[in-house]
Structure formats: structure tokens, C-alpha cells
VEXKE-882333 format. One record per residue: x, y, z of N, C-alpha, C, O in turn. Coordinates in pm, whole numbers, plus 50000, padded with zeros to 5 digits. Example, Ala and Ser with C-alpha at 12.3 -4.5 7.8 and 13.67 -1.06 7.14 Angstrom:
// residues 2
513194943150780512304955050780513204967050780514244966850846512854977550708513674989450714512905000350787513415011450804
//
This chain:
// residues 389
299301988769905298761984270034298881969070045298151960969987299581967170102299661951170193298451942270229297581944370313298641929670127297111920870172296821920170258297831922070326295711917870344295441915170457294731901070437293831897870515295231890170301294781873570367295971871270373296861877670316296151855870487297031851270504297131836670417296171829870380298721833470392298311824670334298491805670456297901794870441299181808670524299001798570679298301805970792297811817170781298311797770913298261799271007299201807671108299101815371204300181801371027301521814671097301631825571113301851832671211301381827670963301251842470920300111848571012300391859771055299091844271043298031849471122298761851071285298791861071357299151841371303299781841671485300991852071487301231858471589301921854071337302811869671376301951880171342302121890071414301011881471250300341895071261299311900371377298851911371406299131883071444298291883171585299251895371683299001907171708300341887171721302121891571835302091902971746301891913271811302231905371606302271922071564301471934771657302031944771703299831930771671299051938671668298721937671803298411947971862298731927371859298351927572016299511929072121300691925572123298501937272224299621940372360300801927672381300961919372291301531927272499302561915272488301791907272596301641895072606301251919072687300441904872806299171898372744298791887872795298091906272582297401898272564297841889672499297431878372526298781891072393299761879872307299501869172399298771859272395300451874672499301391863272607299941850872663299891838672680299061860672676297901851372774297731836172678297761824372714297481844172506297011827872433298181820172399297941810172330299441822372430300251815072362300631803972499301101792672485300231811072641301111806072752300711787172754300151783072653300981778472851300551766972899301271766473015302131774773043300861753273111300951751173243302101749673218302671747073112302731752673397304131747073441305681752273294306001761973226306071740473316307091746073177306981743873076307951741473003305771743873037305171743772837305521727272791305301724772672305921718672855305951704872795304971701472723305211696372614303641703572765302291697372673301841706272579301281701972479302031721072600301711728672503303141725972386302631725072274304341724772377305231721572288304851707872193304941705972072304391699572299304101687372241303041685472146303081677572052302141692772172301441692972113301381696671930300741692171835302441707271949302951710071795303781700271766303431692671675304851698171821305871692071772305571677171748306331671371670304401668971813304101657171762303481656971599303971649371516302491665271569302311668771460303151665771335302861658771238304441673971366305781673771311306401659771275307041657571172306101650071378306411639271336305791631771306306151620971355304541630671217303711623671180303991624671010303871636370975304241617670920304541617870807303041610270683302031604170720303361612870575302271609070475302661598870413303881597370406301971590470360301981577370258301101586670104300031581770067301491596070047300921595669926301031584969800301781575369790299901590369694299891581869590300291589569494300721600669524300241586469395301101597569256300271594769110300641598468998298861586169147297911581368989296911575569068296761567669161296081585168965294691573868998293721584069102292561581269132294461596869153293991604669251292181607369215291531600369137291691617869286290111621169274290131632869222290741641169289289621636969117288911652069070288031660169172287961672469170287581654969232286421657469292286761652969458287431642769471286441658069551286781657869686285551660369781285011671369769285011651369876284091661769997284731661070125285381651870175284471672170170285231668570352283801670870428283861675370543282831668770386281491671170513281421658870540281501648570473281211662070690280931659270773279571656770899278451661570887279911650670981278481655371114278971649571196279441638271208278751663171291279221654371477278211662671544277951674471520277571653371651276991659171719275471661471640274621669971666275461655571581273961657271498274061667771419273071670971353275441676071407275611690871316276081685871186276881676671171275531692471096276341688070968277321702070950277111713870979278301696170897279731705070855280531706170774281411698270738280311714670745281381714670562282411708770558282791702170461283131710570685284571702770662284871696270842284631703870936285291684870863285391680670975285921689171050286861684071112285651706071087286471711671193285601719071300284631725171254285781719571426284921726071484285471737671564286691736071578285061747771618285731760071693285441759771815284311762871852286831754171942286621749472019286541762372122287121773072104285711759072231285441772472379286751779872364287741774772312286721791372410287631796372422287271809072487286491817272438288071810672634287321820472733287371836572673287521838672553287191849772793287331857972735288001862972604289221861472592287121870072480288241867672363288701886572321288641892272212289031890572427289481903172404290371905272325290761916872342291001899472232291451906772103291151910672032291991912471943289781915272006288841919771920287721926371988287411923272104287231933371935286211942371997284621934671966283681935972045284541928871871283121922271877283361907371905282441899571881284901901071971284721888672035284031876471946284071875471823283341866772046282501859072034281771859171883281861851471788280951872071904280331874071792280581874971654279861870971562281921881671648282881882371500282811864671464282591860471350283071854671598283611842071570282271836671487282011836771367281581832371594280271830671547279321832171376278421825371327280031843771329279791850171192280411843771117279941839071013281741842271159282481838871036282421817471017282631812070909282131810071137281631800871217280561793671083280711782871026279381804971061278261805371043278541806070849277971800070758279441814070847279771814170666280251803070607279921799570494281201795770696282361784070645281601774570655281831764570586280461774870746279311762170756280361748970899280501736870881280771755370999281011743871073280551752271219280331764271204280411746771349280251743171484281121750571534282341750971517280121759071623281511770571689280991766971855279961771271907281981758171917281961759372105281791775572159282381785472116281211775072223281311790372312281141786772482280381778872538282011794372529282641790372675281811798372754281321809472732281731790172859281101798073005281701808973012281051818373058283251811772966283791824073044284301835372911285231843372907283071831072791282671838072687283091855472746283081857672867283351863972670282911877172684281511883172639280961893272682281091874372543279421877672470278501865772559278911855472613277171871172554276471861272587275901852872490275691856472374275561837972549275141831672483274031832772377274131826472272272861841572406271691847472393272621851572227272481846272116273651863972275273991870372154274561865472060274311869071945275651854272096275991842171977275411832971909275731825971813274141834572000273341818471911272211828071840271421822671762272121839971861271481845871690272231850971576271711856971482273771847871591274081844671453274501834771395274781834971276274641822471483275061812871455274131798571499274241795271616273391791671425272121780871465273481767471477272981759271400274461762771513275161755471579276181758071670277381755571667275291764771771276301768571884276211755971986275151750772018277441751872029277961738472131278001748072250278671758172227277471747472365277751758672502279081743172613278901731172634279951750272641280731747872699280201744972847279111750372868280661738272943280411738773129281691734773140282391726473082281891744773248282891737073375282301733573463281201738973477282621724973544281921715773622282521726873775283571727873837280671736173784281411753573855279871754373939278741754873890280191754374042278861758774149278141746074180278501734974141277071748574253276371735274264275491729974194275421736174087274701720674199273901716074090272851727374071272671728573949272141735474133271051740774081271681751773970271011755973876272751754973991273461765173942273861761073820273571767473718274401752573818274761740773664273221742073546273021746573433272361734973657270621732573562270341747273490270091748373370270411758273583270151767273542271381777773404271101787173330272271772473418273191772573307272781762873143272761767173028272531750873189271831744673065270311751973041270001756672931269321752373172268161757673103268271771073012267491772872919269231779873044269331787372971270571788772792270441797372705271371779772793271571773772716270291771172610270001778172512269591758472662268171755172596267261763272518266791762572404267151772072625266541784872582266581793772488265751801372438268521790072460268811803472369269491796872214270161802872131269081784072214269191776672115270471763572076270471755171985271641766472203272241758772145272381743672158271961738872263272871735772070272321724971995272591714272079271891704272093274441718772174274751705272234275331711372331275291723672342276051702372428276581704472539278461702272576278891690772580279041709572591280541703872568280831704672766280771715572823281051694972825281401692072953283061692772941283631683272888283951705372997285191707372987285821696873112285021696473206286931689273134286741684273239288651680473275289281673673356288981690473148290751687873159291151703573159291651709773065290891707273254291961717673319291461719973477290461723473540292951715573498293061712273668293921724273708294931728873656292981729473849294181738573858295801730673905296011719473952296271736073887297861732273924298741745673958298731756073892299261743674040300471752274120301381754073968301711746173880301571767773987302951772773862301951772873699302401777273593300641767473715300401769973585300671783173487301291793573507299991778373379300411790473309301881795173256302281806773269302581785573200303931788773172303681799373107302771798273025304461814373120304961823773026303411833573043303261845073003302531826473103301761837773150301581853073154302381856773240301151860273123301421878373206300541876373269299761866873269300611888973353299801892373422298751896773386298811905273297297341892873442296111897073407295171903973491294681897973586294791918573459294171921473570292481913873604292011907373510291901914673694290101914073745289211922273678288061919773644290131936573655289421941273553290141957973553290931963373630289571961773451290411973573360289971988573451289231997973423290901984973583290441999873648291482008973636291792011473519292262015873745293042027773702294542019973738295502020873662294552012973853295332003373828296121999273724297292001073691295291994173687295771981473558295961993073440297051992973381295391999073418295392005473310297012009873321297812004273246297442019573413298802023373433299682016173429300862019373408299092001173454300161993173449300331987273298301331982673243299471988373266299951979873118299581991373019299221987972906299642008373059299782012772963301072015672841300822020472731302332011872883303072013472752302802000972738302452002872622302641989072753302371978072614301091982472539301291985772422299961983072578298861992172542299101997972428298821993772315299822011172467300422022872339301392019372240301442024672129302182010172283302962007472170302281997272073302861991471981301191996072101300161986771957298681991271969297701985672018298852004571901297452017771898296752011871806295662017571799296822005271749296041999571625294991989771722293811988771688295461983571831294591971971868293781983972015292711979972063294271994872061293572001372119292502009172079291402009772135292892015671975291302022671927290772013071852289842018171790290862002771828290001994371760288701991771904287471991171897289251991271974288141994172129287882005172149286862006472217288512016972113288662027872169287332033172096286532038872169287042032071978286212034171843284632029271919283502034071917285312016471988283392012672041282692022172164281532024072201284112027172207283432037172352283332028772472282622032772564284062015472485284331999272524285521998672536286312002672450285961991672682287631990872730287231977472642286531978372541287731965372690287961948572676287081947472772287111953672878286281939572739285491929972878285741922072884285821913372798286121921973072286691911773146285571901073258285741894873363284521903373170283321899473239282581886473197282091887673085282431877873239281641862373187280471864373183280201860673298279161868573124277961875973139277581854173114276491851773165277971846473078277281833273085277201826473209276611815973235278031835473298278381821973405277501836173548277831837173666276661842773490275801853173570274931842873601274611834473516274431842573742272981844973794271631847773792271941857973852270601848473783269571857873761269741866673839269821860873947269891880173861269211890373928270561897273926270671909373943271871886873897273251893973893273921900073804273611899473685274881906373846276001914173743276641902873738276721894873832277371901173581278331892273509279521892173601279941903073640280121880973640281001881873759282531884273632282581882873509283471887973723284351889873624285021875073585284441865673639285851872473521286691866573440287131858173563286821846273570287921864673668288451854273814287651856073902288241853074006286201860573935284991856573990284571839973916284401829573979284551840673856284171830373757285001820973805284571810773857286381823673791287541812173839286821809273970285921801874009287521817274014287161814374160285821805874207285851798074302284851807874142283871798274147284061782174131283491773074191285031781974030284811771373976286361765274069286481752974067287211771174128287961768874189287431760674337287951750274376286461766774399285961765874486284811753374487284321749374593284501748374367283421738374336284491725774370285641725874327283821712674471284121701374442284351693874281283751693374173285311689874327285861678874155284691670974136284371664574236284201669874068283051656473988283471646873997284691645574003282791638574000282801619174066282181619773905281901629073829282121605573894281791603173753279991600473768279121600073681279931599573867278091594873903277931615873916276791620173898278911624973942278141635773891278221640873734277511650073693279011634973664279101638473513277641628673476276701630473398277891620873543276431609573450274901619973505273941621573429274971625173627273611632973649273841646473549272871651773495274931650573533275061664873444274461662673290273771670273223275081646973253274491641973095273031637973124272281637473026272661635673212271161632073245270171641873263268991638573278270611656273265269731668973259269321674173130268361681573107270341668573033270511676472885269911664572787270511654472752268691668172755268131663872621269031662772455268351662772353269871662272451271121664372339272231660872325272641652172402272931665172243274001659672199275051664472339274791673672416276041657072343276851663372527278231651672463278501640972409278661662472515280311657972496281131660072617280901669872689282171650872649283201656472739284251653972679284471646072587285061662472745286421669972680287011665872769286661663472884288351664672697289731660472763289851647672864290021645672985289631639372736289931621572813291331622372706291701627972603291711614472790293301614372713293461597372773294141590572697292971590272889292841578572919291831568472853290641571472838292441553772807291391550772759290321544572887289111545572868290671540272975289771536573109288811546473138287731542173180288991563473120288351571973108287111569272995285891567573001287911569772915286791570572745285711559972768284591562072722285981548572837285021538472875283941544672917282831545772865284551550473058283441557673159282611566973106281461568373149283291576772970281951581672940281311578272849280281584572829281561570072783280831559972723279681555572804278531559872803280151547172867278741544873006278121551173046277151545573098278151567173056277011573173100276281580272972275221586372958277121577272903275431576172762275861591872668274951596972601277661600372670277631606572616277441603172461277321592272404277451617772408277761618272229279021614272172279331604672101279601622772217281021625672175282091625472265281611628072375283291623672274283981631772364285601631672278286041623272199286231644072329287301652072277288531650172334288741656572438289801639772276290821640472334291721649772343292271653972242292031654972474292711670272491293221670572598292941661172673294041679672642294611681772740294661700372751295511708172793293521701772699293351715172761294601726472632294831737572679295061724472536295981735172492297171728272561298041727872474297521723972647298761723472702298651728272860299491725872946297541734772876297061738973025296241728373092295091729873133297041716373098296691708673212297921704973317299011709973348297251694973349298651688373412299721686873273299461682073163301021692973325301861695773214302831681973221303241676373323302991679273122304071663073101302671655073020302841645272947301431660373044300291644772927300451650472767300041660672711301121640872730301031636372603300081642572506298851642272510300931648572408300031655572283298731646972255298691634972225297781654972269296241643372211296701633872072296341622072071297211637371996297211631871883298161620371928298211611271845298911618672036299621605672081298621594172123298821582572090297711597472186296801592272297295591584172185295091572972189295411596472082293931594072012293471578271965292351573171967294931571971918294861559971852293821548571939292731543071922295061549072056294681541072230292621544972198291811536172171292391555472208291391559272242290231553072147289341545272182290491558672014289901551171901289311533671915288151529471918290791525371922290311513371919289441507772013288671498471990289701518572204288671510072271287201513472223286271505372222287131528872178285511532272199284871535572052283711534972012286081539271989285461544371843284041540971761283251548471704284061525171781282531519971797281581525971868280461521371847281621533771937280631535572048280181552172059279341557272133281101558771954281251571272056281851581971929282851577571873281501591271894282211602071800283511603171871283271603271992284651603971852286051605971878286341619171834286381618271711286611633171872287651641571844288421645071895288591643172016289331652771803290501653971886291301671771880291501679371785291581672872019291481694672031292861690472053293091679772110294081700571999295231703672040296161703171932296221693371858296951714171919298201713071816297981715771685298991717671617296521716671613296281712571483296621732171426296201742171485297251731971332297721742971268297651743071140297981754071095297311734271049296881732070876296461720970887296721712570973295571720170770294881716670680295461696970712294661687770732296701695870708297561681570695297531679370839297701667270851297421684370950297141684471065295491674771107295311664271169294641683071048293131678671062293381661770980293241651171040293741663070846293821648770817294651637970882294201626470888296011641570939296381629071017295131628971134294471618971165295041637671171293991635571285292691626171290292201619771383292311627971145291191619171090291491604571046290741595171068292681603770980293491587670949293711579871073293731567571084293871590071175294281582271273292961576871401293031570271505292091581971345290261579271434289601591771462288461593171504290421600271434289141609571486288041610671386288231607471268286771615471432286011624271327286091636171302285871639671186286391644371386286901657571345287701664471415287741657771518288391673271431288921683471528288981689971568289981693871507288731700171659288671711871767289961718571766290941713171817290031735471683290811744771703290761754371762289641758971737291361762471844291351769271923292261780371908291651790871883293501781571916294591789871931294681796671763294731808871748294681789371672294311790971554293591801871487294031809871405292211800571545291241807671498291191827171609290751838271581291721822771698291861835971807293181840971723293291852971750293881838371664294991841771580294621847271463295451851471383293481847671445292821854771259291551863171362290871872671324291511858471456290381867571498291101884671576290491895171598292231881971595292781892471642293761899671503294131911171484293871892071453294511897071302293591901171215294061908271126292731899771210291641907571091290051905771150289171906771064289721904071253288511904471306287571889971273288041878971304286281890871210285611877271142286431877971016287121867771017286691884870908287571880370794288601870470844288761860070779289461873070973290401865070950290381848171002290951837770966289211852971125288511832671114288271832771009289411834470965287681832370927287131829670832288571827770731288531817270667289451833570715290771832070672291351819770718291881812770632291341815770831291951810170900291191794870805291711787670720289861794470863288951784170824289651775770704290101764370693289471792770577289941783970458291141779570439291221770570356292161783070491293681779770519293171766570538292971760270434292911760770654292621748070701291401735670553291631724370510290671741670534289991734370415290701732970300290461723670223291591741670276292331738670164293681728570151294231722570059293921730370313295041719370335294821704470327295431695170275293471705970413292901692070413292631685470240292911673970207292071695170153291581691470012293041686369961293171674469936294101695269945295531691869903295851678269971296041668469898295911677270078296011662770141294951652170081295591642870032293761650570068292951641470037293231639369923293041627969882293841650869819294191644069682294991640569681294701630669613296671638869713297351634369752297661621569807298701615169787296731618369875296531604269941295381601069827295691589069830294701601269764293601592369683292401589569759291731579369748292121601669857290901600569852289671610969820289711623269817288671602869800287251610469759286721616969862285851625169833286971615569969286021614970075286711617670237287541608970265286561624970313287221623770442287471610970493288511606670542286241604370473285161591170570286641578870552287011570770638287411581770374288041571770364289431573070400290221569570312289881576770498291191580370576291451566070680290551561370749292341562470676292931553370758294201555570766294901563370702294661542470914295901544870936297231544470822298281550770832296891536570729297721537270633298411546970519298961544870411298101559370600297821576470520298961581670580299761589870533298961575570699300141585170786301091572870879300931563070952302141581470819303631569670860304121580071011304201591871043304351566071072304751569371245305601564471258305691555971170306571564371333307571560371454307151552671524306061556671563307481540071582307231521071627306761531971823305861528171899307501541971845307291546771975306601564571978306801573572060305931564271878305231576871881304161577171939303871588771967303261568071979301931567172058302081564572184303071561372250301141565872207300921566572399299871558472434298861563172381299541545172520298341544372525298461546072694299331541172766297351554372734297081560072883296231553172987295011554872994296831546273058295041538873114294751524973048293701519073072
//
């Protein structure tokens, strides 16, 4: 019988495309327009090179960490990530395995589990917002947040809709009626392994956001939800500063890739904030985060936790990321890749893939410690950075 650990990340993303339909494959791999930012995002990686040492290295290694007032075994955190129908217990599988490795798991408004149900297995849950409905509707999204324990606030604020998004997209239905079913039943059948794995709960996939519900309402679906948030005015920065002004805690915004940006939320008194561009699902042509991060670092790094979401696939990934300013990094595509390949075993697979890369790297370079990473770890190209703004 054939192991079921992996020993990369790879290996997890073909046994992911093994086992899952082609339109759910297709949904996590897609990005906006013609994949420029989602490509970039890997392929900058690629060109980021090491300065190792060869004597004198450390026996002994720590990668903990703290962002956000969380302490963390290893600088990585598990970034939102909407409906997670490749798995039948979702959210919750994440959360578990989240909760074993000892780091920070984001959970998204357009979650398939509710918040309620993720933050009793996991005491560092980050709750995600899109900036979706009007303000009373927002308050009542954090009060219940509050309520159900989690620790901080992640303000998403880089994915715009755009015409043609979604490069390589399938089609997705509103929800799993007789329709859809017919329609995507031979991809369906030709990967029975990922159907009765639902089939077993007596449970299609839920296509339902039960976080981004109402009081008195049914969980709107998946493009109810869009549509909401489609329909909400864009935020002025005097409404991100009233959104950080409701929340007693740690609050982050996501996806500054400008440093004129990073200023601004600096000024309204966030924690953290996360250079990203959404996976590659933003405006398509911005620059892999890890181009941008440097720019970003020197204006605010003083001021402000720096991470950085996009592209990161091992262990040597998270450390240039850290040499180069961040404090930690936000994975995404990664971890939905072990979560659909082996359920919580395979986050949790995934996790250690990534901790072990980082440890091999820190000895390698001569250090003891994450904390002692600088630019001098990782060799660049005179035109590999970007500064934005």
C-alpha cells in the first residue's frame, strides 16, 4: 500500500488534480484575466537565490514566532480561504490540524463552516471581512466574531472585481441542484473517491457562507454572498479607519502591495498588514508580493508587523520571505492541496513539509533563530524588486 505522506508540496497539489473533480481542481488553481500575477507569483520565488555558509552552522534551531499577539511555532499562518469543498469536514479538518502544528489559521467570511464551529477547535482563529453590506451589517459580523472567540481581525481589501477574472476558471454552480448535478456529473464520477467521501456524510458540498448570514436568515449561498459584496460601495480609507475603530484587537489589512498604501494603514492604527495580491486574483499584471515586500518593509517595518501571502510553496520560500522583512507568511493554495489530498493529516503534512524546509534553510545560512534573517541570506537580481507607490 502506497504512503499517503508527501514528501513536498507538489506531491500534495498532483494527488490534490488526482482526486478532485476538474472544475473543483480548476476553481483553486485559476487567477484573474491571463494568470500573469498568479504565475508570478511562483516564478519570482524561483529567482531568488541563497548566500549559504559551510562552518560554524547551529545545532539547535527555533522558528517561533508571534504576530498578532499569537504565538507560533513557526512563522506561518493559514490564510482565509472561501468555500473549502474538497473535503467533507472543510474548515474544521483545517482548524485541527492548524491547532496541532501550533500556528494561526484565517477563516473567511465565505467559510463553508461557521465561525462558532472553527473557533472550538482552534483558540487562534483570525476571522477574515470583506468590506460587504453596510456598516450595521459589518458590526454585527465582528460582534459575532467576538463572541465566538476569535483573536483578530483580517480586513481583505485586494480582490477587485475585474471583467475576465478568473483565468482558467470552471464553471461554478449557486448551488448543487439537479441542474448542476447533470452537468458536472461525469467529472464527478470519474473521481468516486472524492464523491463518497461526501457521499458517506449523507452531505452534497456546501455551497453556503453560514458567516456572512444574518440573524433570523438562511446562510446565503457562496454568489449571494458575492453579490453582496459586489453590490457594497468600495471603502474610502476614513471607512477602513471606522472598521479598525470597532474592533478591540489585533486587525490586519491585506493586500497593500503600495508603499503610499502601507502608510495609510499604518495611520489608522492597524496591527499588521499582508502584502498580497489576492493569489493572483486581483488586478492581473501587480507584481508577485515578494517583489513589492522589500519597498514595503523599509517604509513601515518599524511601525507595523509586515507579512507576506502569495507563491510560498516550501520551507526556502517562507525564509526568503523572512530575510527579506517579513515576519511571517500566509499560505493558502498549499494547505487546500493536503486538505483535499488526505483531509487534516494532509495540512498537517503540508505544515511539516514547510517547517522542515525552513529548519534546512536556517542551518544552512547559520542561523539560530528566524529573528536573525536578513537581506544578506538571499541573492537577487539589481531589477527583481518593485517598489509601488
Amino acid at each position: 500500500m502506497a504512503s499517503k505522506w508527501f514528501e513536498t508540496v507538489a506531491v500534495a497539489q498532483r494527488r490534490a488534480q488526482a482526486r478532485l473533480p476538474k472544475s473543483v481542481y480548476g476553481a483553486l488553481v485559476a487567477g484573474s484575466e491571463k494568470g500573469l500575477s498568479a504565475r508570478d507569483n511562483l516564478d519570482s520565488f524561483d529567482q531568488l537565490g541563497f548566500a549559504p555558509h559551510v562552518a560554524g552552522n547551529h545545532a539547535k534551531r527555533s522558528m517561533a514566532t508571534t504576530v498578532m499577539g499569537q504565538s507560533l511555532s513557526m512563522p506561518v499562518l493559514l490564510s482565509p480561504t472561501g468555500v473549502q469543498a474538497v473535503h467533507p469536514q472543510g474548515e474544521v479538518a483545517v482548524a485541527r490540524a492548524a491547532a496541532n502544528r501550533g500556528v494561526a489559521m484565517g477563516l473567511s467570511s465565505f467559510a463553508s463552516r461557521s465561525i462558532e464551529e472553527v473557533c472550538a477547535v482552534n483558540g487562534q482563529v483570525l476571522f477574515q471581512m470583506y468590506w460587504s453590506g453596510d456598516r450595521d451589517t459589518m458590526l454585527h459580523r465582528l460582534e459575532r466574531a467576538q463572541t465566538a472567540g476569535a483573536k483578530g481581525i483580517i480586513l481583505t481589501l485586494d480582490w477587485s472585481f475585474a471583467n475576465g477574472r478568473d483565468w482558467g476558471s470552471p464553471w461554478i454552480p449557486d448551488k448543487i441542484g439537479l441542474k448542476a448535478a447533470v452537468k458536472l456529473a461525469p467529472e464527478v464520477l470519474a473521481r468516486p473517491g472524492w464523491f463518497w467521501s461526501f457521499a458517506r456524510t449523507g452531505h452534497l458540498p456546501a455551497l453556503t457562507t453560514p458567516n456572512m448570514a444574518l440573524p433570523g436568515q438562511k446562510p446565503p449561498t457562496f454568489f449571494g454572498a458575492y453579490y453582496e459584496w459586489m453590490q457594497s460601495e468600495p471603502p474610502s480609507w476614513d471607512d477602513v479607519a471606522w472598521l479598525r475603530g470597532q474592533w478591540n484587537g489585533p486587525f490586519m489589512v491585506k493586500g497593500v502591495s503600495r508603499v503610499d498604501d502601507a502608510r495609510r494603514v499604518v495611520d489608522l492604527g492597524a496591527s499588521a498588514l499582508s502584502v498580497s495580491n489576492h493569489g493572483g486574483n486581483n488586478l492581473d499584471g501587480t507584481p508577485a508580493p515578494i517583489r513589492a515586500l522589500p519597498a514595503v518593509v523599509d517604509a513601515v517595518g518599524d511601525q507595523i508587523e509586515v507579512l507576506l501571502d502569495g507563491g510560498v510553496r516550501r520551507g526556502g520560500d517562507v525564509v526568503k520571505a523572512l530575510a527579506l522583512g517579513a515576519r511571517a507568511v500566509m499560505i493558502g493554495r498549499a494547505y487546500l492541496w493536503g486538505l483535499a489530498a488526505e483531509g487534516q493529516a494532509g495540512v498537517e503534512n503540508v505544515l511539516d513539509v514547510l517547517r522542515g524546509g525552513i529548519d534546512s534553510a536556517l542551518l544552512a545560512l547559520g542561523k539560530a533563530d528566524v529573528s536573525e534573517l536578513d537581506r544578506d541570506d538571499v541573492v537577487a537580481s539589481a531589477d527583481f524588486f518593485r517598489r509601488l507607490g
